[in-house]
Structures are given as structure tokens and as C-alpha cells.
N, C-alpha and C positions, 0 to 999 in steps of 0.2 A: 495141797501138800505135794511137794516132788516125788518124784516114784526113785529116784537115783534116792538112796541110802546115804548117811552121812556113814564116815567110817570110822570106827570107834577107833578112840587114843590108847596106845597101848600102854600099860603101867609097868612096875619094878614087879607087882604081884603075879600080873601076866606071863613074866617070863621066869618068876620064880616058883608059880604052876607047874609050867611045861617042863620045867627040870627039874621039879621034885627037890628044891631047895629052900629054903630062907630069902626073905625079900631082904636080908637087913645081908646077906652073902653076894647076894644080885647087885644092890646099894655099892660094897666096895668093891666088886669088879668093876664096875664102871667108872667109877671115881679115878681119878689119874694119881689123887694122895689117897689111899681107900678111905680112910675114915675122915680124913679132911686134915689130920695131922701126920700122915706118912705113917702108923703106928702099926699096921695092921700087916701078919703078913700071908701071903695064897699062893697055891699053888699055881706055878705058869698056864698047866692044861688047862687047870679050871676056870682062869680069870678067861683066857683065849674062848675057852668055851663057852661062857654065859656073854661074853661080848657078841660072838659071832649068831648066835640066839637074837640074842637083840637085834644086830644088824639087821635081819631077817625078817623077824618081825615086825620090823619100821621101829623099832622104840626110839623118840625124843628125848633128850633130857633138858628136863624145865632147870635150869640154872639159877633162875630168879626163887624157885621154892626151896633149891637147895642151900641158897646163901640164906633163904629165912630160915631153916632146920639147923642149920651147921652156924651159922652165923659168919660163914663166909664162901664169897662169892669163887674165888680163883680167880678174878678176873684184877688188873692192877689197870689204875688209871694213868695217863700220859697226858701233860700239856707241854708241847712244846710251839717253838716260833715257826710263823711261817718260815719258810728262806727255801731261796736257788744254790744255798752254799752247799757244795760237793762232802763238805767235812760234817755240816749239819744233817744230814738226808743219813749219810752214811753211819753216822752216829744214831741215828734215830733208829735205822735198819738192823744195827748189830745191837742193839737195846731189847728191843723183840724178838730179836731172835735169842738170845737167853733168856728169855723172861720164858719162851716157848719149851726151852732146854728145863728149864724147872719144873712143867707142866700148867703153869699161866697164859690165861687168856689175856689178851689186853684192849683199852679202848683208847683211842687216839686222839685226842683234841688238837688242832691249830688254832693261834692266838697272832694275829697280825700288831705289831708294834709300828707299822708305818703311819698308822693315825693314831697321835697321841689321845684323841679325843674320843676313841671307841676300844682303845686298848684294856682297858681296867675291865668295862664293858665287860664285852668278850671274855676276859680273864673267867669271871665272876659266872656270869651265862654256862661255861664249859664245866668249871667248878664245881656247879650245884646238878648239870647233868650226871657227871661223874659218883658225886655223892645219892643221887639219885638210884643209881646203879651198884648202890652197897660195893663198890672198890673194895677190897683190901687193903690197898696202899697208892700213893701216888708219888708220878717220879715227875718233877717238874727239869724239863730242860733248854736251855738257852734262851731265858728268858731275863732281860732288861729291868728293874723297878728302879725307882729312886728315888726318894723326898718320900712325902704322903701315900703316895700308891704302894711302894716296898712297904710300907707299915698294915696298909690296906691288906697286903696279898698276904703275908706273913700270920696275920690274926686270920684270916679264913682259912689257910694250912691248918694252926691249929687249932681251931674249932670241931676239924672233920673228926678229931682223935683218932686218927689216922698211921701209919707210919709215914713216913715224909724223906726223900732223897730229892737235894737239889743235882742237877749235872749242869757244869758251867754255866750256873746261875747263880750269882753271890750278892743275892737281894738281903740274904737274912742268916741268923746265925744260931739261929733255933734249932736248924737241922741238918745231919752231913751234907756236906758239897762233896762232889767225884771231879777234878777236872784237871786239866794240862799242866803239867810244873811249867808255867811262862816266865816264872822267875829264870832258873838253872837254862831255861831253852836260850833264852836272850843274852844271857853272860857266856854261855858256849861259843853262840854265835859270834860275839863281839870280841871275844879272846881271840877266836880264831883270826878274827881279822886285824887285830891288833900286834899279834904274833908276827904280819908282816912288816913291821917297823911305817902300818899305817895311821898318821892320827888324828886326819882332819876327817871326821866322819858325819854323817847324817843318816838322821830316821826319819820316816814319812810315814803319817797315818790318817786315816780318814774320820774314826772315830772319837771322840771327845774323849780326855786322856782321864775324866771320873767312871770310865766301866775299865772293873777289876783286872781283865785281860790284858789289855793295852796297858795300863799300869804296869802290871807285872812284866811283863816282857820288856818292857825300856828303862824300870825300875834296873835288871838285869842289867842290861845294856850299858846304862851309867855306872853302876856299881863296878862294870868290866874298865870303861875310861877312866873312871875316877883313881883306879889302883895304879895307873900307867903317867908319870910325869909328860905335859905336853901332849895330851890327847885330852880331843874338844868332841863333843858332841851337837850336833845342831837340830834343834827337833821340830819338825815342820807339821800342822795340821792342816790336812787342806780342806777346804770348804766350799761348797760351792751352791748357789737355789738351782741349778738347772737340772729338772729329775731326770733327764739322761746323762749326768753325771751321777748324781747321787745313787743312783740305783746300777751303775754300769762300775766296776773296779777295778777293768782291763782303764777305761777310758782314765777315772779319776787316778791312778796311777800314771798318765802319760802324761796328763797335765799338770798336777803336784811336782814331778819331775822337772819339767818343762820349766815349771817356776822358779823352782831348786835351780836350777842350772844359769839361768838367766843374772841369777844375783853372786852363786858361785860354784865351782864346781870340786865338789867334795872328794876324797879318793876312797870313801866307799859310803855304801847307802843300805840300811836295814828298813826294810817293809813291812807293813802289818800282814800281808797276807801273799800267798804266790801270784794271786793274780795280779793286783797295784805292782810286783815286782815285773811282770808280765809288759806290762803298759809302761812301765819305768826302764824295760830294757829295751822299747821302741823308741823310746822316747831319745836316751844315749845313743844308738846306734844314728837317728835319726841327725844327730848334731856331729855326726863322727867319731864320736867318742869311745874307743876301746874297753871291753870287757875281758877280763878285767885286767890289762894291765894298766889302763888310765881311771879307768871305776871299779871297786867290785861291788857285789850287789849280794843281798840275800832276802829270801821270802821267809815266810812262815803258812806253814799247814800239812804241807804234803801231796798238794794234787797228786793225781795223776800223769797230768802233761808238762809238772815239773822239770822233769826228766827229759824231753821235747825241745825245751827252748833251745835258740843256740845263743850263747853257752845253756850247755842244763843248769840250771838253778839249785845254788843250795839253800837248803832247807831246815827248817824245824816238823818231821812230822810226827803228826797230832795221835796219840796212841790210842785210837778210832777202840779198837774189839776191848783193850784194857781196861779203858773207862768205863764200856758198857757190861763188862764181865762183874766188875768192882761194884756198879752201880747195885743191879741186882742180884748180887749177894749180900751186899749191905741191906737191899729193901728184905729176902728173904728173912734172914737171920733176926729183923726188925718184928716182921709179921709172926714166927715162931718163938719170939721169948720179948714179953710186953714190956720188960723191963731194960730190957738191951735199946736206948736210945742215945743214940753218939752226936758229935754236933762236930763243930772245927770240920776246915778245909783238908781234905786227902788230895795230895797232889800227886799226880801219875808221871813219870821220866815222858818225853818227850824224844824220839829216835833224833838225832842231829845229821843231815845226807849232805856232803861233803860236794860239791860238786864246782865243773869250772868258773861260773860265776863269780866265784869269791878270791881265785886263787888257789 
């Protein structure tokens, strides 16, 4: 037998010993909702006080016993897409960070869509870890389904009986969606540009024009030419097997361009994202071609280094903290009243940044 001691685990009883209290007083100080529905209310000194007790005493709290007593965890589950995109990270960042602002834990799953053949996979694998985990609720975000799989992912959402928030995921319709108005972003843009007595235009995209996103934003687009006698729109997908294309969006914007320009040259061009516009503004300068009094140009999303390019690039940017503010208060409101289940798309404005690129 080892002569080192094991060291006893300290309990709710322990520290509601040494202060001469109630264990079930101890219980909602420490709770970040006290009773696990925000209902309960104490005194500032005291909660500080039996927290700082604890502290002291090493106290742990088992999470997993308290979501079997309360029948809920605090904790909300997240699957989102892998990705390098600056808008996706940053959305996922400002997601959790209000989920934190509520007093929610969260856990985090990636889901890689690059292999069609391990996607579902994965999907399912993270799914049942999650439910494993007695969640509270789950926010699914920018995730891809379509045909058979969307029906797949859709019937396991609701199996979990769950609360359920898609975010720029329009796999299903079972449950609210939070995402970008790409409609109103696309027809701003294309007004604006139309406004300049320009009508031979083009859009360039990399994505296949059946995910909802892309749709909508050139859906927009059109909707703007179509209102305009003598304004054409030209819509270009580019495609490419070489995965340093496919995976590179500076590059497949320089060469889509590149293509464009070869057969005609437009007097302006709308992109699916800043950085294809990024690649498409090397790509003009590179043939000689003026920005924009010979082209203009526009992205969508909002980078950062937007703003950077010369000309700066205008833009659509993507209302990152909005979406995520909306998202988890929708999940909240979900999880506190079982009956409150909404469905239909919430579209969020879209900020429109005006810059030399366009005119």
C-alpha cells in the first residue's frame, strides 16, 4: 500500500459544513443559473463568499452529475466546418463568445466536407459524441448537405429532441437558420454598379450555384439587371481538378478572371468572395486593365485586408457578431420555453463598404 495518502474530494456538504449553511445554498452559488433556470435569487456577499470557500478548498464540480440531477448540462454543442475562411473562424469565435456571455459551456466539433466519402462519417461520429455529452442544444454552422445526406443529418438533429439552430446552413427547414441577407447584399451591390450607366457585367464564382449562398447573392444580382433595360449579366463558374486551385481562392480568382477576360472584357465583375476579387484584381492589372475606370470590381465578405488592396475593394460585409448574438439567443429562448420552436430563415443586413474598386 503507498504510504502517500490519496486526497479526499471535496463535496457541496463540505463546504456547506464549514459555513454553517445548506448544501442545496452552496449548490446555487456555484451554479452560474442557481437553480439551473436563473429563478433563484442571493445575496452578492454570499454567493462571493461560499464561491471563494470553495476555491480554497479545491472544490470540482462534476458537471456530468449535475446535468443528471438538473437534467441539464450548461454545456451546448457546436458542429461546424473545418475551413481557413477568415469570416468562418471569426464567426465561430464571436458564437462562443456569447454562448460564454449567457453562462454556457461549450463543445466544439469539426466536420471536414473535403472528402465526400468521410463527411456524413464524421458528421454522425461528432453527433453522438455530443449527445453523449447530454448538450443542451446544438448550433450547427456552415455546414454543406444535399440529396440523401441533408435528409440523413436532418432526422438525427431531430432525434436528439434537442433545441436545434442552423447558422449558414440551409440543409433543412425543420429548424431556424441565422444567416447573411445575400439576397439585399447582391442587389445593393449591383445597383450600385448599374447606377453608373454600366451594363455589361459579370459574376464569377467557384462554388456550384445549388448552395443557398451563392444563389442568393446573384439571385440579387440579376433581380438588379433585370430591372435595368439593356443590362446583361454574364455568370461564370470556374472549375478546376488542380487542388492548388481548388483549395487556393487568391489563385482560382486570377485564373477564372484570366478566362473571363480572354473571351471578353466586362465593365464590371462581382465575386463570390474578397479574396477571388483579390486574384481577379491581379489578374486586370496584370493585362493593363484599369480599375476601375475600365473594370470595376466587387467582393463579398468583409476581410480585413479588404481595405488594403489598391484600389480598396468594395464590399459586402458579413454581420460576423449579429449573426452570432441572434444565433444564441434564439438557442437560449429555445432551451428555456420547450414550446418556443421557430423554423424559416432569419436573414441579418449585410453592412455594404463602398470603396474605389467599384467607382
Amino acid at each position: 500500500m503507498s504510504t502517500k495518502q490519496l486526497k479526499k474530494k471535496v463535496t457541496q456538504k463540505d463546504i456547506a459544513r464549514k459555513l454553517g449553511v445548506s448544501r442545496t445554498v452552496v449548490s446555487y452559488a456555484l451554479n452560474e443559473r442557481p437553480d439551473g433556470h436563473g429563478n433563484v435569487t442571493m445575496r452578492p456577499d454570499l454567493r462571493q463568499k461560499i464561491r471563494q470557500v470553495a476555491s480554497d478548498m479545491g472544490y470540482k464540480q462534476d458537471k456530468m452529475a449535475t446535468a443528471l440531477r438538473e437534467g441539464r448540462s450548461g454545456t451546448i454543442g457546436i458542429i461546424t466546418a473545418y475551413s481557413d475562411s477568415q469570416i468562418t473562424t471569426r464567426r465561430t469565435n464571436e458564437i462562443c463568445r456569447h454562448l460564454e456571455m449567457h453562462g454556457y459551456d461549450y463543445s466544439l466539433q469539426m466536420v471536414s466536407y473535403d472528402d465526400e466519402s468521410g463527411w456524413m462519417k464524421r458528421f454522425e461520429k461528432v453527433f453522438d459524441l455530443l449527445e453523449c455529452q447530454r448538450v443542451d442544444g446544438f448550433i450547427v454552422h456552415q455546414l454543406f448537405f444535399d440529396g440523401e445526406a441533408s435528409v440523413t443529418a436532418e432526422q438525427r438533429l431531430l432525434s436528439a429532441g434537442r433545441p436545434v439552430v442552423l447558422v449558414s446552413s440551409y440543409f433543412s427547414r425543420m429548424f431556424p437558420i441565422i444567416g447573411p441577407d445575400y439576397f439585399n447584399a447582391g442587389y445593393q451591390l449591383a445597383k450600385h454598379i448599374l447606377s453608373q450607366d454600366r451594363r455589361k457585367l459579370a459574376a464569377i464564382s467557384k462554388q456550384p450555384d445549388n448552395i443557398f449562398s451563392i444563389a442568393e447573392r446573384f439571385r440579387g444580382i440579376q433581380t438588379a439587371v433585370d430591372e435595368v433595360p439593356g443590362a446583361s449579366l454574364h455568370w461564370i463558374r470556374f472549375s478546376s481538378d488542380d487542388p492548388s486551385v481548388i483549395t487556393n481562392e487568391l489563385r482560382a480568382g486570377f485564373l477564372a478572371t484570366d478566362e473571363l477576360l480572354s473571351a471578353q472584357v466586362p465593365e464590371a465583375i462581382f465575386y463570390t468572395n474578397d479574396l477571388m476579387a483579390c486574384g481577379g484584381l491581379s489578374a486586370l492589372t496584370a493585362r493593363g486593365i484599369r480599375i476601375p475606370e475600365d473594370v470595376a470590381i466587387t467582393g463579398f465578405d468583409g476581410i480585413n485586408f479588404s481595405g488594403f488592396t489598391q484600389p480598396p475593394l468594395t464590399t459586402a460585409e458579413q454581420p460576423v457578431g449579429a449573426i452570432a448574438q441572434k444565433t444564441v439567443e434564439t438557442l437560449v429562448e429555445m432551451i428555456g420555453d420547450f414550446e418556443y420552436r421557430p423554423v424559416g430563415i432569419t436573414s441579418v443586413p449585410c453592412n455594404i463598404i463602398f470603396r474605389a474598386s467599384s467607382g
